[in-house]
N, CA, C and O of each residue as an XYZ file, in Angstrom:
628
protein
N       0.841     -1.190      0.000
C       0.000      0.000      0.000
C       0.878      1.243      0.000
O       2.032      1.213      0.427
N       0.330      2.283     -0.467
C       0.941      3.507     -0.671
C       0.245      4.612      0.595
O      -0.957      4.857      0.489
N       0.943      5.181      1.637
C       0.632      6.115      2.082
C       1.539      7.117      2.265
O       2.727      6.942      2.538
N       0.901      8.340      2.094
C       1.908      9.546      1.767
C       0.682     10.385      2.487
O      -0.521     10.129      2.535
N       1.536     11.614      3.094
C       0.548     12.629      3.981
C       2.041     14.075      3.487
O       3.242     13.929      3.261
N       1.142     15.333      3.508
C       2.110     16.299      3.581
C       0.692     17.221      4.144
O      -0.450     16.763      4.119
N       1.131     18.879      4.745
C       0.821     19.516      5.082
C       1.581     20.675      4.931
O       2.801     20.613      5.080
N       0.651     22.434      4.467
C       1.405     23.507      4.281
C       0.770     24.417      4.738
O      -0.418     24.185      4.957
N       1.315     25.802      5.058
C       0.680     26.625      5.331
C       0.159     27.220      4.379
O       0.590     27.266      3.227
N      -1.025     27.825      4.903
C      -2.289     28.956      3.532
C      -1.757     29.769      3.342
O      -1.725     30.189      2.185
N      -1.109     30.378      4.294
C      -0.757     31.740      4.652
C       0.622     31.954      5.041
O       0.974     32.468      6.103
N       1.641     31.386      3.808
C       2.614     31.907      4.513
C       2.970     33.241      4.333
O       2.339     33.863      3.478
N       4.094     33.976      5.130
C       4.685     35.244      4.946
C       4.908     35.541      3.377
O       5.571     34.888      2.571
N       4.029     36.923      3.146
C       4.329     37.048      1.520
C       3.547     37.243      0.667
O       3.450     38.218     -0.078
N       2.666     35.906      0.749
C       1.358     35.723     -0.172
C       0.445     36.673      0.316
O       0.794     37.373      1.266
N      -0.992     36.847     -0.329
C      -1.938     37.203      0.192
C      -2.613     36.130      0.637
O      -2.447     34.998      0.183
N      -3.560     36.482      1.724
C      -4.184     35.870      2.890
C      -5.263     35.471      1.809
O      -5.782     36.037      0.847
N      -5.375     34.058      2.499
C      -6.918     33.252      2.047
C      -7.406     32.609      3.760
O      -6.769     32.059      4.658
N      -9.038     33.080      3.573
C      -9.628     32.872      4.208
C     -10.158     31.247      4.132
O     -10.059     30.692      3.037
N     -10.677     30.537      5.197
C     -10.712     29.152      5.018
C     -12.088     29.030      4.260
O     -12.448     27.952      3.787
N     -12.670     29.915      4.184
C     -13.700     29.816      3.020
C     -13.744     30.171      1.304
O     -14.682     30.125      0.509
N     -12.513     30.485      1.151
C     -11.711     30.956      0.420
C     -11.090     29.682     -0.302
O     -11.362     29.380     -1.464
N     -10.295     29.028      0.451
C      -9.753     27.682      0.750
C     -10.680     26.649      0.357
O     -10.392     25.894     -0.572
N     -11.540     26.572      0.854
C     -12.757     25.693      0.574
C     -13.773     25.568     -0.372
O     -14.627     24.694     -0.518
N     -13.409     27.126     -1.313
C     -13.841     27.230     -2.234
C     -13.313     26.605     -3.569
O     -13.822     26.001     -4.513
N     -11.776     27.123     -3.137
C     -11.092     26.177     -4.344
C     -10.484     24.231     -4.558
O      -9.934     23.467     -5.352
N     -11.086     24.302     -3.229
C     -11.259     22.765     -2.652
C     -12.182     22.185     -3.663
O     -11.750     21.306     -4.409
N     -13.522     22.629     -3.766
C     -14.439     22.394     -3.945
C     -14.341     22.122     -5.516
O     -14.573     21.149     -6.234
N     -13.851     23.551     -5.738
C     -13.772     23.826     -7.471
C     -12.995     22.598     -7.842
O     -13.385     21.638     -8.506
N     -11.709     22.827     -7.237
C     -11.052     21.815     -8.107
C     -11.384     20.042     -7.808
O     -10.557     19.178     -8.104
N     -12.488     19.789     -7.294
C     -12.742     18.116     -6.955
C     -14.080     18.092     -8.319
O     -14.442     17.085     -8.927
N     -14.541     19.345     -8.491
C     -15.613     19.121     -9.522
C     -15.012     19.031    -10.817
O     -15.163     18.142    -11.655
N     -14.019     20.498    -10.898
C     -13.130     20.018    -12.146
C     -11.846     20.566    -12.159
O     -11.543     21.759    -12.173
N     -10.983     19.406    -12.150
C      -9.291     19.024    -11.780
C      -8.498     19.737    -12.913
O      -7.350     20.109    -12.667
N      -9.141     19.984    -14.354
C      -8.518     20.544    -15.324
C      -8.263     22.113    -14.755
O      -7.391     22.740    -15.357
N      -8.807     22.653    -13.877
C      -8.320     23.949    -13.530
C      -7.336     24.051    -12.261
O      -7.319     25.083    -11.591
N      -6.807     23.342    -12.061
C      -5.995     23.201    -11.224
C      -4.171     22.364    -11.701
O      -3.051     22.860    -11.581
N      -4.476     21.356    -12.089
C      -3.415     20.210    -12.620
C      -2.993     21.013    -14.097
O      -3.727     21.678    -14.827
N      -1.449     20.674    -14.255
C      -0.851     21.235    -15.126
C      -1.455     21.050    -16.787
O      -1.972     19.971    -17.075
N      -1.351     22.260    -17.952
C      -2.300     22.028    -18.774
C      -1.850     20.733    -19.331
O      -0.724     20.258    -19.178
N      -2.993     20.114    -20.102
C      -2.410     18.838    -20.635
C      -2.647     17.624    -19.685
O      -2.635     16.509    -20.206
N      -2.837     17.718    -18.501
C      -2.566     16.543    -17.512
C      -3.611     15.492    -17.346
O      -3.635     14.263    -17.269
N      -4.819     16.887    -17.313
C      -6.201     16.091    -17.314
C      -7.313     16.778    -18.379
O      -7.905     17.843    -18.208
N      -7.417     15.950    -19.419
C      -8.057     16.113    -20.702
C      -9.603     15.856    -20.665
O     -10.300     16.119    -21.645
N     -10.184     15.270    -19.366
C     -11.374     15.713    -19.493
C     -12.000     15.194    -18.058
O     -11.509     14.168    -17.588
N     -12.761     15.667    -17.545
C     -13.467     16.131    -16.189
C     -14.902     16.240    -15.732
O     -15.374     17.352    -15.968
N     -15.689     15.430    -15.168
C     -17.352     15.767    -15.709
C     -17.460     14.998    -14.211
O     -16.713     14.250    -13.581
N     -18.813     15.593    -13.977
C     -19.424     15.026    -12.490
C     -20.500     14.576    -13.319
O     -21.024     15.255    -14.203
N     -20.819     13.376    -12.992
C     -21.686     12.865    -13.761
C     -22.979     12.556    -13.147
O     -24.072     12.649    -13.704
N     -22.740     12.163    -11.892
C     -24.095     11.973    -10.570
C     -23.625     13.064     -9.691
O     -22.508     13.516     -9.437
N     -24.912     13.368     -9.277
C     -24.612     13.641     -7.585
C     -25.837     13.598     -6.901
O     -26.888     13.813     -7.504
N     -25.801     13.284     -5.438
C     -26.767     13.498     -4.389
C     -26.234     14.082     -3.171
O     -25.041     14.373     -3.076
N     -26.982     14.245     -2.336
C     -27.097     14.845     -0.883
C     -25.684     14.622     -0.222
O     -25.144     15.286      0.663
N     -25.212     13.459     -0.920
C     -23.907     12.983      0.652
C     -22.143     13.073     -0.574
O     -20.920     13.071     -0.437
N     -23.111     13.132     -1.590
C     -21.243     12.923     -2.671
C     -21.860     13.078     -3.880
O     -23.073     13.133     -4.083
N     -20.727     13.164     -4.891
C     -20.648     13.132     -6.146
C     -20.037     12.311     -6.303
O     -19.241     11.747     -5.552
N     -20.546     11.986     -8.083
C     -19.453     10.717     -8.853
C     -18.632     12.091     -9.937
O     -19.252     13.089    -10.305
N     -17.375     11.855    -10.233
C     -16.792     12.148    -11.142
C     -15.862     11.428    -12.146
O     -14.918     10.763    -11.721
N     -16.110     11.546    -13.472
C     -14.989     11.033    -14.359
C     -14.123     11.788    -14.917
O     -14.485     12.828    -15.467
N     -12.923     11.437    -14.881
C     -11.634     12.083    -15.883
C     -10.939     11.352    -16.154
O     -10.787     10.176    -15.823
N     -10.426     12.016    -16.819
C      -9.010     11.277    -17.854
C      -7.802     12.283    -17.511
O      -7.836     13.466    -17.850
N      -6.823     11.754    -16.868
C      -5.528     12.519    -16.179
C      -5.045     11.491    -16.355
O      -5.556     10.385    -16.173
N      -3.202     11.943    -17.017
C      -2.215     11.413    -17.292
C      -2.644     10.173    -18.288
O      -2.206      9.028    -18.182
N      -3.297     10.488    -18.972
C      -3.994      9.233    -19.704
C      -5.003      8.618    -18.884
O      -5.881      8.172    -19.623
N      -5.215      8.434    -17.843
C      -5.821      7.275    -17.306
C      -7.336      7.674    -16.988
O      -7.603      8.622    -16.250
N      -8.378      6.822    -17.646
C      -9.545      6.686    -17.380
C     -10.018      6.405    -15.614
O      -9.836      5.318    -15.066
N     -10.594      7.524    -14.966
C     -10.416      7.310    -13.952
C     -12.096      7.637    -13.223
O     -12.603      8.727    -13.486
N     -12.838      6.685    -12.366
C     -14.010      6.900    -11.638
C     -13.510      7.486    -10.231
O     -12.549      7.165     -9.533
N     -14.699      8.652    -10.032
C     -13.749      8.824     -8.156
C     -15.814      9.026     -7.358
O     -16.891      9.520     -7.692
N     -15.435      8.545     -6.650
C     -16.652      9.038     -5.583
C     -15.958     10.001     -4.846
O     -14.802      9.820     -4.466
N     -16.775     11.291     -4.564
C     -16.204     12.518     -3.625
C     -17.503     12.729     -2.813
O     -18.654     12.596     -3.229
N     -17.092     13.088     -1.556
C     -17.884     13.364     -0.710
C     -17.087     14.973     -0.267
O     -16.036     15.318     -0.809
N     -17.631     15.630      0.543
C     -17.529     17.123      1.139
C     -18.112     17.259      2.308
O     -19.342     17.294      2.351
N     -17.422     17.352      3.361
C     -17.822     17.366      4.431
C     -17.167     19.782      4.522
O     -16.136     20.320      4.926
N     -18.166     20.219      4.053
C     -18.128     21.477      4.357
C     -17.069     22.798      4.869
O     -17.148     23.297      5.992
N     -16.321     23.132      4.069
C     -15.526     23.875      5.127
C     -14.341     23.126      5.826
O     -13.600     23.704      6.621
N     -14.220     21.966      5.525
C     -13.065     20.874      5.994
C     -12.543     19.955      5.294
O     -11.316     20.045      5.255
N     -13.047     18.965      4.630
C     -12.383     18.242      4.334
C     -13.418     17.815      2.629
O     -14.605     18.044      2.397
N     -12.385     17.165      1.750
C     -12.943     16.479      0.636
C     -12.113     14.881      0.545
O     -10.907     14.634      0.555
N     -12.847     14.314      0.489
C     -12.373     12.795      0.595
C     -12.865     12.471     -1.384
O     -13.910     12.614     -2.019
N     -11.812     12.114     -1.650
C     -11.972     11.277     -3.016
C     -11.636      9.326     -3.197
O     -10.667      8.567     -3.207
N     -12.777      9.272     -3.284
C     -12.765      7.463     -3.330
C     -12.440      6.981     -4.676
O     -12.992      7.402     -5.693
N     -11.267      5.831     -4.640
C     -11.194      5.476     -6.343
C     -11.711      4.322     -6.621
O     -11.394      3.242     -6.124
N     -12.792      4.605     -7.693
C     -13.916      4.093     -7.898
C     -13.227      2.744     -9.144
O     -13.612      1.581     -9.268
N     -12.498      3.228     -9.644
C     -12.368      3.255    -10.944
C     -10.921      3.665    -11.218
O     -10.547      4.734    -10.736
N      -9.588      2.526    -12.341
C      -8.762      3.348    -12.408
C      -7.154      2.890    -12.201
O      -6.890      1.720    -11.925
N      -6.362      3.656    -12.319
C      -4.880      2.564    -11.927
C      -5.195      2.111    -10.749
O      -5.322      0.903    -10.548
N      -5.441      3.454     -9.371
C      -5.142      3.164     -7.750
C      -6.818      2.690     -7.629
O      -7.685      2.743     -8.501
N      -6.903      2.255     -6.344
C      -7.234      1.976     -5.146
C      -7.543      2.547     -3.870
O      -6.532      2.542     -3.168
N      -8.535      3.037     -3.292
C      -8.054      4.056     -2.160
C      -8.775      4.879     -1.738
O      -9.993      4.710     -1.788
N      -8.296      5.840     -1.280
C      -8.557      7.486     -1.172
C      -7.850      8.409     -0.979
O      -6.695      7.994     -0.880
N      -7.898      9.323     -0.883
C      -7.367     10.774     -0.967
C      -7.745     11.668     -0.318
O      -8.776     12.124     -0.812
N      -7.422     12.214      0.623
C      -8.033     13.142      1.299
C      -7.484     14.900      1.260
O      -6.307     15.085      1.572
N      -8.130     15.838      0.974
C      -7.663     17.469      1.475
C      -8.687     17.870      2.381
O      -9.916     17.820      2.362
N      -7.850     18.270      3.158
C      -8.521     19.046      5.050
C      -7.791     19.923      4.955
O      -6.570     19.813      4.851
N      -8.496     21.067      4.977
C      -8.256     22.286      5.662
C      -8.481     22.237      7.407
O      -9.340     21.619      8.036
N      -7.413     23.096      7.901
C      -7.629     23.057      9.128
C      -6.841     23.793     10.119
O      -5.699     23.712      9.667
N      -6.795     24.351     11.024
C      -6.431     25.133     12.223
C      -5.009     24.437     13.079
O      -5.103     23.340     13.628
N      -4.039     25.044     13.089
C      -2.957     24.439     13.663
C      -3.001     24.659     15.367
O      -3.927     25.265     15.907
N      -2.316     24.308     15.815
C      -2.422     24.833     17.660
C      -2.327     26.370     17.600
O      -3.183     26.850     18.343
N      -1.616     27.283     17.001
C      -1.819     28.499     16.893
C      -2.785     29.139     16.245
O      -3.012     30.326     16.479
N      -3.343     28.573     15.522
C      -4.602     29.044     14.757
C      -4.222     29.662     13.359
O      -4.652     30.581     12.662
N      -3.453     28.949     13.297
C      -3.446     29.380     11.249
C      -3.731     28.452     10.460
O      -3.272     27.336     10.704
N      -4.592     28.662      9.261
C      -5.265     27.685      8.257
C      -3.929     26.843      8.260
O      -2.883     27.472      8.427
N      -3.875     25.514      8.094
C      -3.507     24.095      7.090
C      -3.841     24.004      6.043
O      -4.968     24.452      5.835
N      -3.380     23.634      5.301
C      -3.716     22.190      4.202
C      -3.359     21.487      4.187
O      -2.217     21.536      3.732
N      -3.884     20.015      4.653
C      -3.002     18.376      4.671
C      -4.020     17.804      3.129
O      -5.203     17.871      2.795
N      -2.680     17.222      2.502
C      -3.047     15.950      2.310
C      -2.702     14.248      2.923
O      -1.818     13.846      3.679
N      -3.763     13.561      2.255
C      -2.845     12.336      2.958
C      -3.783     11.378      2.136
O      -5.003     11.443      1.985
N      -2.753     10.351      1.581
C      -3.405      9.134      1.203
C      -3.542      7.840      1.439
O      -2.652      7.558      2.241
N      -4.144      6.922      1.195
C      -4.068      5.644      1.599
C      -4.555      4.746     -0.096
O      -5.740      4.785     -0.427
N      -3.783      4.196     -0.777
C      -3.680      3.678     -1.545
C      -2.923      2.541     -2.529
O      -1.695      2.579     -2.460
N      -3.581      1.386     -3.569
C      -2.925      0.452     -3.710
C      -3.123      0.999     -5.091
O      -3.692      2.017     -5.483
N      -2.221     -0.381     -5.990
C      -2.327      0.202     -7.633
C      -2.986     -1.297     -8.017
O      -2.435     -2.397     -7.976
N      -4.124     -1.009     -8.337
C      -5.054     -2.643     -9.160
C      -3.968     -3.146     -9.739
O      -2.912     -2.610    -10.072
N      -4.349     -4.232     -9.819
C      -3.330     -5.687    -10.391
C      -1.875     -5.499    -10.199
O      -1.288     -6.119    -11.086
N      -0.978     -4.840     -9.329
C       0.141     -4.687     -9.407
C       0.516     -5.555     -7.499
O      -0.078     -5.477     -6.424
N       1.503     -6.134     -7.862
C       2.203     -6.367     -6.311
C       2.160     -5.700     -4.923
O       3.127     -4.971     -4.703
N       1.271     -5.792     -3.969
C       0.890     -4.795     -2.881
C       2.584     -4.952     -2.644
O       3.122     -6.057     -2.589
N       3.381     -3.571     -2.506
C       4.235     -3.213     -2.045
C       5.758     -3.369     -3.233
O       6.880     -2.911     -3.017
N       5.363     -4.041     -4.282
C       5.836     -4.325     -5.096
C       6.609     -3.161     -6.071
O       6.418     -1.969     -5.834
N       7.289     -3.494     -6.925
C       8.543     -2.256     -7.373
C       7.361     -1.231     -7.980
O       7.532     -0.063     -7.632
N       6.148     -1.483     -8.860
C       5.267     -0.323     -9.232
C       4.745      0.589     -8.030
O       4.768      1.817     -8.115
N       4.242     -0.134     -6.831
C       3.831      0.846     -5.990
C       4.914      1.352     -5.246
O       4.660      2.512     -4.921
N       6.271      0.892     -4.741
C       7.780      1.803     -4.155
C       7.786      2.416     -5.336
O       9.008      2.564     -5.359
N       7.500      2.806     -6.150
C       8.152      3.958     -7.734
C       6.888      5.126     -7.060
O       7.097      6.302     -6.762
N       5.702      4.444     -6.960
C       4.885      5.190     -6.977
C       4.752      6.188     -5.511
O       4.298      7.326     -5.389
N       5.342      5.258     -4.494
C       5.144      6.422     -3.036
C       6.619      6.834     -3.105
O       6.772      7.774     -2.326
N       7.552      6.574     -3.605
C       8.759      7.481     -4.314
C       8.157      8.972     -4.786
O       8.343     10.113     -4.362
N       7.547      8.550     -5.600
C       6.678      9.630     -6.716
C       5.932     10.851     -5.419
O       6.396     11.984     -5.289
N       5.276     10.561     -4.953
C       4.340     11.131     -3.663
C       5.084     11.803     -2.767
O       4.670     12.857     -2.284
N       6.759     11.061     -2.302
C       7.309     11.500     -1.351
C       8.198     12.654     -2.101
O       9.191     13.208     -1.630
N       7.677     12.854     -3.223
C       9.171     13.139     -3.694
C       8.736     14.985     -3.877
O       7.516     15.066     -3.732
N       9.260     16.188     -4.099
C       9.621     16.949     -4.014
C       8.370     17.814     -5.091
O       7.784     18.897     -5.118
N       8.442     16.509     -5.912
C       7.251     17.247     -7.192
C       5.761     15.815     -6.566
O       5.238     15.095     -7.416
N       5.581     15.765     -5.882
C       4.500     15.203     -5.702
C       3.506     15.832     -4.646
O       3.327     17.039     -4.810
N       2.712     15.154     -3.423
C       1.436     16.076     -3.029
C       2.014     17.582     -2.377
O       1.361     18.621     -2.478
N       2.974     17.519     -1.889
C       3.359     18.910     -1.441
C       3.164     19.611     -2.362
O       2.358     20.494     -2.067
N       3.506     19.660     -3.354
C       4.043     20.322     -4.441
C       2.480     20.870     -5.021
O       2.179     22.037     -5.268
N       1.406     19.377     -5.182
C       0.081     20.061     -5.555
C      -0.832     20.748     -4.446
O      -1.853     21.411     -4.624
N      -0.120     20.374     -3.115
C      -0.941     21.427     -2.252
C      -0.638     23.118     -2.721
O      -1.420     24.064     -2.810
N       0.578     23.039     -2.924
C       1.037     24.491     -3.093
C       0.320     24.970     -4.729
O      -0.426     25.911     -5.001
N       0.664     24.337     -5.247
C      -0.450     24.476     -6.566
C      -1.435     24.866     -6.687
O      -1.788     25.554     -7.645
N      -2.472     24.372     -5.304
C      -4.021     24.177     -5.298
C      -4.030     26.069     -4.782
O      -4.865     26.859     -5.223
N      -3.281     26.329     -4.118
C      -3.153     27.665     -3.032
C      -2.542     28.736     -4.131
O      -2.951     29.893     -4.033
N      -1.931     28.538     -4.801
C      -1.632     29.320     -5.701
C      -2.522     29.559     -6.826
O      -2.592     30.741     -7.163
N      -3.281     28.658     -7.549
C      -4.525     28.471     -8.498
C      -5.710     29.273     -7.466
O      -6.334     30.281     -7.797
N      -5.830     28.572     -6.190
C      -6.599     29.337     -5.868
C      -6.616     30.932     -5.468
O      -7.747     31.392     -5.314
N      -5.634     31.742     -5.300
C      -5.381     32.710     -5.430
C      -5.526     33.751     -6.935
O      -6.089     34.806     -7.227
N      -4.809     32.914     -7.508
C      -5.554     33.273     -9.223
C      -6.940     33.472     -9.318
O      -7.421     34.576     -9.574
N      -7.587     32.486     -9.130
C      -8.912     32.379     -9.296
C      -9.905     33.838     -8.596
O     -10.752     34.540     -9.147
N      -9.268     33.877     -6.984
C      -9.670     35.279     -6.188
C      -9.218     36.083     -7.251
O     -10.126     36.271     -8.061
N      -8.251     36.581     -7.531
C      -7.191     37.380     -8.445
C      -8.310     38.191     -9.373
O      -8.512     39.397     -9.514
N      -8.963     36.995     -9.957
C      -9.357     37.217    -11.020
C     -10.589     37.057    -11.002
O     -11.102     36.754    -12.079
N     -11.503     37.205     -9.769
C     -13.099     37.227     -9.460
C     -13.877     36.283     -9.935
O     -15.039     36.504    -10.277
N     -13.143     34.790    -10.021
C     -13.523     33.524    -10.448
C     -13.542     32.523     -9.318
O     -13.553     31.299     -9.440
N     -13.543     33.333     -8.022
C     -13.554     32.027     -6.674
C     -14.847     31.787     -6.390
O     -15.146     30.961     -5.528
């Protein structure tokens, strides 16, 4: 199994300030559609196809891969993405959240396998390589905070 967790600040020294509703906005945006967030090219197509009261279903195609996710939203905190469908296995989680001093978070953290491949096997060590590594979830937390700033920027939050 693959688990990888990182966490950053919203607000560091520098940027402009995002409010956790702010935060939660572009949470939101980008679980409905990932093409505005992920580098161009990455994810070629994006559609919520169901939804009810407790989650949405979404399909895309990122990095090539035909992919089903169940998402749920628990408000102002957290988005959990279930893989429905797809290479992995799993979930995915982004929480916003309050540190002991009281400044916004963003964690991610995952828990995930890769279908038909060796639990722990050389595809999934490449793959939490990949996660741990410098260009992986850190890297798209800071992404998500920066897109979402654009988005304020530009009266599209």
């Amino acid at each position: 199994m693959i688990y990888s967790t990182a966490t950053v600040a919203v607000n560091p020294e520098g940027e402009i300030k995002l409010t956790r509703e702010q935060v939660w906005k572009g949470l939101e945006l980008k679980a409905r559609d990932a093409r505005l967030f992920l580098p161009p090219g990455l994810c070629t197509r994006c559609d919520v196809v169901a939804e009810s009261t407790t989650h949405f279903v979404r399909e895309a195609t990122i990095a090539g891969s035909a992919i089903r996710e169940i998402i749920t939203l628990e408000p102002q905190s957290k988005v959990t993405f279930f893989q429905a469908t797809g290479p992995r296995e799993g979930a995915i989680v982004n929480e916003v959240f309050e540190d002991g001093a009281g400044a916004l978070q963003l964690r991610f953290c995952c828990y995930l396998g890769l279908r038909g491949k060796q639990p722990n096997g050389p595809e999934e060590q490449a793959e939490q390589a990949q996660f741990d590594s410098d260009k992986g979830y850190k890297a798209a937390l800071l992404s998500t905070l920066k897109r979402t700033r654009e988005l304020l920027a530009n009266n599209r939050l």
